[in-house]
C-alpha positions, -999 to 999 in steps of 0.1 A, spaced: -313 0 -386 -296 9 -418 -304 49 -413 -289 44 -377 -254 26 -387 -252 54 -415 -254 85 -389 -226 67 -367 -200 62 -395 -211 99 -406 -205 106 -371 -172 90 -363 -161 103 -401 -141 134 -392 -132 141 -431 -169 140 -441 -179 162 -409 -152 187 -422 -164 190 -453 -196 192 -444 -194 218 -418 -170 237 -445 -193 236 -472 -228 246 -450 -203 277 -433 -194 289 -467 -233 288 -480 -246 303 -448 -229 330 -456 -235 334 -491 -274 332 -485 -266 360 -457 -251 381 -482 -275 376 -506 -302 387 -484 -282 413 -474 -278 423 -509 -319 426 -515 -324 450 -482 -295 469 -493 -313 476 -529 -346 478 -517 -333 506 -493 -319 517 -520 -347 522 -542 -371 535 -512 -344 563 -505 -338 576 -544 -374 577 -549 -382 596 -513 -355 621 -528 -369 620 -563 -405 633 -547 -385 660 -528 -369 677 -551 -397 677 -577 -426 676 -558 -445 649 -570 -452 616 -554 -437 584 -572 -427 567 -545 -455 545 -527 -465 537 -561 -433 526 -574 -426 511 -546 -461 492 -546 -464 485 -583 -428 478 -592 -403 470 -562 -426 452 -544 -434 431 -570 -403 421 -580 -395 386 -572 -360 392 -553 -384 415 -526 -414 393 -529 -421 376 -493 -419 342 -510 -386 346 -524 -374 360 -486 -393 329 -471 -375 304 -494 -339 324 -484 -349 317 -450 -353 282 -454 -323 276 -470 -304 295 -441 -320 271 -416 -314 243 -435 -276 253 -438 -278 262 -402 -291 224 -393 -267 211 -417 -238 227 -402 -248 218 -356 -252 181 -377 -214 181 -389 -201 206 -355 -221 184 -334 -242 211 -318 -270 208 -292 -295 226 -307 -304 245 -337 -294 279 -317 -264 266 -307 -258 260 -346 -269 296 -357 -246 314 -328 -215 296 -339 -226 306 -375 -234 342 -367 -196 344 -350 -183 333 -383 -200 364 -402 -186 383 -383 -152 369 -383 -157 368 -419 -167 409 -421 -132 415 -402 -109 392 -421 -125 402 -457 -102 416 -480 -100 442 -512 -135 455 -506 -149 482 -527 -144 510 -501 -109 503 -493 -104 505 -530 -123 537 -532 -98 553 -505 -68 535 -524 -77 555 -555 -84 591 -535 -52 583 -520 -32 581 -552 -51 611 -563 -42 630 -530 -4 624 -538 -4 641 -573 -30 664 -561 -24 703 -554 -26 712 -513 -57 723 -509 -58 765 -496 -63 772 -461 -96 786 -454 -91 803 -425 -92 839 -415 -62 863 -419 -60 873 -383 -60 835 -373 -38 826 -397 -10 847 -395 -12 841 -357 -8 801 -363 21 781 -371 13 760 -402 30 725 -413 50 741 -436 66 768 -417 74 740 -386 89 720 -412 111 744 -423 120 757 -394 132 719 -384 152 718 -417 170 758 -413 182 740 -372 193 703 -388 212 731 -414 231 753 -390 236 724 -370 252 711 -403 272 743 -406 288 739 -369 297 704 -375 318 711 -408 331 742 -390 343 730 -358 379 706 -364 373 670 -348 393 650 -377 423 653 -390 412 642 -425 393 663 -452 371 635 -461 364 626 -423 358 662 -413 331 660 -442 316 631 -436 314 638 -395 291 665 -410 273 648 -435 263 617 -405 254 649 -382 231 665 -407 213 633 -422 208 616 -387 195 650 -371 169 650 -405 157 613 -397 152 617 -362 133 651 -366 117 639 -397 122 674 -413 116 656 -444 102 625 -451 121 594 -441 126 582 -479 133 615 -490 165 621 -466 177 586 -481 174 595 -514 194 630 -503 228 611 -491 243 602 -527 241 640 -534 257 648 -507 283 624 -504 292 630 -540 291 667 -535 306 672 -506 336 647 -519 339 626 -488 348 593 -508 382 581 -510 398 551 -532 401 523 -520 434 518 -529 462 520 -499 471 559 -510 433 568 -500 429 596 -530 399 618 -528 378 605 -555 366 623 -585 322 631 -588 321 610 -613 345 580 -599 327 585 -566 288 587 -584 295 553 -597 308 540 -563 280 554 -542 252 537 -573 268 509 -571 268 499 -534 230 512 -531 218 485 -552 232 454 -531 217 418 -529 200 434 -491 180 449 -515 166 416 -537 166 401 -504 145 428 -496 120 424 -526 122 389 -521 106 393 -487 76 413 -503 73 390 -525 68 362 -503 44 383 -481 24 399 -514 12 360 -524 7 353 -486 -15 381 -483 -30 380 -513 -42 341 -517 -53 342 -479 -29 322 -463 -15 347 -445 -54 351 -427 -54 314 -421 -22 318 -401 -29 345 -384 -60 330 -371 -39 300 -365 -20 321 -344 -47 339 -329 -69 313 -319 -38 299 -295 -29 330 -283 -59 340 -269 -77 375 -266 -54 392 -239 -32 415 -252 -2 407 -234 -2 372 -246 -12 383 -283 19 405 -279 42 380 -265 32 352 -294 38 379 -319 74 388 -310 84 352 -302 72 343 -335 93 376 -349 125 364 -334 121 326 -346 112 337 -378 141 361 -380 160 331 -368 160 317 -403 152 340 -427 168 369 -421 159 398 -398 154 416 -431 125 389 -448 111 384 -413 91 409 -405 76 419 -437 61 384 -432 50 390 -394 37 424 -401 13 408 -431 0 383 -408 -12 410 -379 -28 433 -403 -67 417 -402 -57 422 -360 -48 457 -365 -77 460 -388 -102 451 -361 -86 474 -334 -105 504 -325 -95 540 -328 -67 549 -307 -61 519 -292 -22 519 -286 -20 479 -289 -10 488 -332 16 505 -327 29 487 -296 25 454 -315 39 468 -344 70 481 -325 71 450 -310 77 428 -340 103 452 -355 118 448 -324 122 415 -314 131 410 -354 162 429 -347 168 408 -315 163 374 -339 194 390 -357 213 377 -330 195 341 -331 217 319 -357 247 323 -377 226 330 -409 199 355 -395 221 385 -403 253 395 -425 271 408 -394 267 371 -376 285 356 -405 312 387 -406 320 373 -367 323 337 -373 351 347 -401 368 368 -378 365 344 -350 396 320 -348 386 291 -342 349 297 -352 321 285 -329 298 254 -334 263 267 -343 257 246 -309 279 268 -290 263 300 -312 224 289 -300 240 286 -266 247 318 -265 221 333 -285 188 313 -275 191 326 -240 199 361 -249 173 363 -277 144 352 -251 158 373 -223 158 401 -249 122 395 -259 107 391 -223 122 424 -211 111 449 -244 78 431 -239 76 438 -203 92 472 -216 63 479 -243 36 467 -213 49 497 -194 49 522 -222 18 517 -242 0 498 -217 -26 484 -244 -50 466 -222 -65 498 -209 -71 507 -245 -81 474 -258 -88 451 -225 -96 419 -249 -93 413 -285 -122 390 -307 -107 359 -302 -109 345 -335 -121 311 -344 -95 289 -367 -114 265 -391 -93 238 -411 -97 248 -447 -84 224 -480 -57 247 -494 -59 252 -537 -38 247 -565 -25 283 -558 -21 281 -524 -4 252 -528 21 265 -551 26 300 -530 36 274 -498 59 253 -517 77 287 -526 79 299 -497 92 270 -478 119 264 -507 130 299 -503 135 297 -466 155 262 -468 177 281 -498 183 313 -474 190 282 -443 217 264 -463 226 295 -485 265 291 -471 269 253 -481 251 263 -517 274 297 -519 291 279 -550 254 274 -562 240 311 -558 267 328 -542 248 353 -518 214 353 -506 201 384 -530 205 355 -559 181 329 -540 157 360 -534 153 360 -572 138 326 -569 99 333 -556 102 369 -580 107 349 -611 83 320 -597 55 342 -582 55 365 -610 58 342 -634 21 340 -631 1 367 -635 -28 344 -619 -2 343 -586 12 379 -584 3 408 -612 17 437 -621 -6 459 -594 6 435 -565 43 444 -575 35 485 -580 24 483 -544 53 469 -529 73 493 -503 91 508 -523 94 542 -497 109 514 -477 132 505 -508 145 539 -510 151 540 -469 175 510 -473 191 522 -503 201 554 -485 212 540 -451 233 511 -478 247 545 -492 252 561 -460 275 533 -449 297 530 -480 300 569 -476 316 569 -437 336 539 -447 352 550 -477 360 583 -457 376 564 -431 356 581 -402 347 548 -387 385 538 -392 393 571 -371 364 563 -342 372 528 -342 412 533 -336 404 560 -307 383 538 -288 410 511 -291 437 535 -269 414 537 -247 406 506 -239 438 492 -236 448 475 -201 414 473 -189 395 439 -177 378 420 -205 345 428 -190 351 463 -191 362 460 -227 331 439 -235 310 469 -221 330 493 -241 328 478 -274 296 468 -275 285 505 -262 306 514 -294 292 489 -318 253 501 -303 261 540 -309 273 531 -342 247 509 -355 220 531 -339 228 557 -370 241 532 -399 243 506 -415 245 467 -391 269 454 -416 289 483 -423 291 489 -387 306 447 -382 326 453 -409 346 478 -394 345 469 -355 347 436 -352 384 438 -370 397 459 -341 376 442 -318 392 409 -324 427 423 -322 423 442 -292 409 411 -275 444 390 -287 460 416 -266 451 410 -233 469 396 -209 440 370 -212 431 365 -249 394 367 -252 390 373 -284 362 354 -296 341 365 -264 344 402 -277 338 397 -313 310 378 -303 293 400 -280 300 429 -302 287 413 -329 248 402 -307 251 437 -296 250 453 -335 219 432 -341 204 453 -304 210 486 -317 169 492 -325 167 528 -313 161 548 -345 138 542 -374 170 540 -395 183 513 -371 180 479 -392 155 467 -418 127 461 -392 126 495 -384 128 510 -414 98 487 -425 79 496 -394 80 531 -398 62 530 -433 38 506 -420 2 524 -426 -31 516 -419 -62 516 -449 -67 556 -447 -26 560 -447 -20 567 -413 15 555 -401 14 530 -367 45 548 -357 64 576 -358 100 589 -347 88 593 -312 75 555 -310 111 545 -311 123 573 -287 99 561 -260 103 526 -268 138 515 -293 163 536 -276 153 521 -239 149 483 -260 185 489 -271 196 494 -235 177 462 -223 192 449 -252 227 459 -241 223 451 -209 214 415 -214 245 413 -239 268 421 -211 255 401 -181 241 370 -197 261 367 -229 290 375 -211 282 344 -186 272 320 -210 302 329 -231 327 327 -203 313 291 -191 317 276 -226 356 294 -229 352 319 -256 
């Protein structure tokens, strides 16, 4: 009587059944690996001494195999009979706390759990191994090609293409400071200057990071920076160095490595596993749907955090799926795509998910509710997302590649002290970047609160070390640096002044529709090449006076549009922070996901779909609620 009351309160005791089937998981698989561990070393052992009697023709082996190995305790039968005890008895303990029929049904659930466990395990010694050979490949000397004279001279090497690319983005270069399209020195220069780094980014004649570090050169030696002041000198190198340095390093930038941060301790103390499988485990093993969860989750993220924090947080949380992908399968870099895209799209989401959303609500007179804002946006953003993903079906079609993905099991685990700490970090962060603009007088700019989990999270070597912040992106560092740079560069030169006031005579006595579709085709050619921000900066301005011209002041409609449509311009690597992070994106041999003509086949025709939901849906919406 007394044994049966005790096995229905263990029973009906969810907490103790937890911990129970927690605790018989995590020693099933120990014993597994510990078994695994002696056949690996006896193999071991058989093999070296097989080799040993090869090469020095003797015969060691059956007798050191017999005498010594065998006899051993770890390979004696009793010690492997005893291991297989225990397994069984973890095995019963575990169908006791899961509630399984049998003893089989016990050991199949605990066999899917090894082999969840092989794809989700982290740091192991041969991705360390290529690690190292990697970071000896990138001081290394190119290694001689071995082939034949004939063949070689008839073939077209690396090199050669890549120079050839460089010597046409060069004379293209040439034509464009040649041929007169400015009036201004400085414009004329930097016309070039956009010309010749945007043709380099797009052919990838060098590498992405190297072309950014290129544009302060440039723009301080070709002299297209003017002063600020209202007589527009042509600044000096050395007046112009010091501009050009100090615009690179902007608080984008700490919000930046804030974002790694944040995604370095999820990564590292397994949380971000436990919410991928979170994620996974609802989203199913189709493809379609795993893509579709992913991007939502993108654009809600971006939604609060920033569109620049957001997906270096997403793309840590797919990596154990892109890890378990097969060769070639073209669901990476679609889902990779995916999230950098619908990122860009939650730059449209709130009035804090991007710089350029608050740069509208300034300009707009009077400025619009957040209510009226997630009108507007909600809609868009989900239209947005439902069309690139119907988009990226079409393009990469990933369930021919990869018809099902391992489905993966989600087990409620008791967080640590650590993991603890990393969560209440993160979640204090994001509230800080939510209400950064009622705690400006606190912080000032979001770049200050990013300096919160850097300080916190390296605070503690036991949290984040010195390796975790070496590995950081920094090639995606230098990317933003140089589009930052690039921005400063055509705005100081007053080329976007001189584009922006052309397309404002020719807009002038049109519809307010057809000025909607103008601008924002502006504002998405514009933002394609440079900077979001910069791009707003300049626009939205003009935009907004333009609108309080027409015969029907719609002002707020266009600044607003304009300003969902800068967030939509996705269709170069360069094109926003999600871009430029999904393009460095590698996998554990350093292969990149994606490369230029990823966003070609996919980010140019998302930034039309993009665009075209802008001016049909926003432009409903924002008519109903009487922008």
């Amino acid at each position: 009587m007394s044994d049966r009351v005790h096995r229905t309160s263990f029973s009906e005791n969810e907490v103790l059944r937890r911990e129970l089937r927690i605790r018989s998981r995590d020693l099933f698989i120990l014993l597994h690996d510990l078994r695994s561990y002696a056949q690996l070393n006896y193999t071991g052992f058989s093999k070296i001494t097989k080799k040993f009697d090869k090469v020095t023709s003797s015969a060691l082996r059956s007798t050191y195999m017999t005498e010594t190995v065998h006899a051993a305790s770890a390979f004696g039968e009793a010690a492997q009979n005893r291991l297989r005890k225990h397994m069984e008895a973890m095995a019963y303990a575990y169908g006791l706390a899961a509630q399984c029929t049998s003893l089989d049904d016990a050991l199949r659930e605990l066999k899917q759990c090894l082999r969840e466990e092989v794809v989700w395990e982290r740091n192991t010694v041969w991705r360390d191994m290529i690690a190292s050979e990697r970071m000896v490949d990138a001081v290394g000397v190119q290694s001689p090609d071995l082939q034949g004279g004939l063949q070689k001279s008839r073939r077209i090497t690396n090199t050669q293409r890549q120079m050839l690319r460089l010597s046409l983005c060069t004379v293209v270069f040439g034509v464009a400071w040649a041929v007169p399209l400015f009036s201004g020195v400085e414009q004329q220069r930097c016309w070039a200057m956009l010309v010749y780094v945007s043709l380099l980014w797009a052919t990838e004649a060098l590498p992405l990071h190297v072309t950014a570090l290129l544009v302060p050169l440039l723009t301080v030696m070709l002299g297209v920076m003017r002063s600020p002041a209202k007589s527009h000198q042509s600044l000096g190198a050395s007046d112009a160095s010091k501009a050009v340095f100090s615009a690179m390093f902007s608080s984008v930038i700490m919000l930046l490595l804030g974002g790694f941060a944040l995604a370095a301790a999820l990564s590292k103390h397994d949380i971000a596993r436990m919410l991928a499988s979170w994620v996974l485990s609802r989203a199913g093993s189709n493809p379609r749907t795993v893509l579709l969860a992913n991007m939502l989750v993108a654009t809600f993220a971006s939604m609060w955090i920033s569109n620049v924090a957001a997906p270096v947080l997403c793309f840590s949380l797919i990596k154990p799926i892109l890890r378990t992908l097969p060769p070639g399968s073209t669901f990476a870099p679609c889902l990779v795509i995916g999230i950098a895209l619908a990122s860009n799209v939650g730059g449209m989401a709130s009035p804090i998910s991007s710089p350029q959303n608050i740069i509208a609500i300034n300009t707009m007179h009077p400025a619009p509710s957040w209510f009226q804002w997630f009108a507007v946006s909600i809609p868009v953003c989900i239209m947005c997302d439902v069309c690139i993903w119907l988009l990226l079906l079409f393009v990469y079609q990933p369930n021919k590649s990869t018809p099902a993905i391992h489905q993966t099991r989600f087990t409620s685990e008791r967080l640590s002290r650590r993991q603890i700490y990393v969560c209440i970090v993160t979640v204090v962060t994001i509230l800080l970047w939510c209400f950064e603009s009622q705690l400006a007088f606190v912080f000032g700019d979001m770049g200050i609160v990013a300096v919160i989990p850097l300080v916190l999270l390296f605070g503690f070597p036991t949290v984040l070390g010195k390796e975790d912040f070496n590995n950081f992106l920094w090639t995606v560092v230098m990317l933003a640096m140089g589009g930052i740079a690039l921005g400063r560069a055509v705005e100081s030169s007053g080329l976007l002044h001189e584009l922006a006031g052309r397309i404002e005579n020719i807009v002038d006595g049109m519809p307010v529709f057809s000025v909607l579709c103008v601008f924002c085709a502006l504002i998405l050619v514009v933002c394609t090449f440079i900077s979001h921000t910069v791009g707003s900066l300049i626009i939205l301005p003009i935009v907004s006076e333009v609108g309080a011209r027409l015969p029907e002041p719609h002002s707020r409609l266009l600044v607003m549009g304009a300003a969902l449509m800068a967030s939509g311009a996705m269709g170069l690597p360069v094109s926003g922070f999600p871009n430029m992070n999904a393009i460095m994106l590698e996998d554990t041999l350093g292969n990149p996901y994606l490369s230029t003509m990823d966003f070609f086949k996919a980010g140019i025709p998302a930034s039309f779909v993009a665009y075209a939901v802008v001016v049909s849906i926003g432009f409903v919406i924002m008519t109903l609620l009487g922008f």
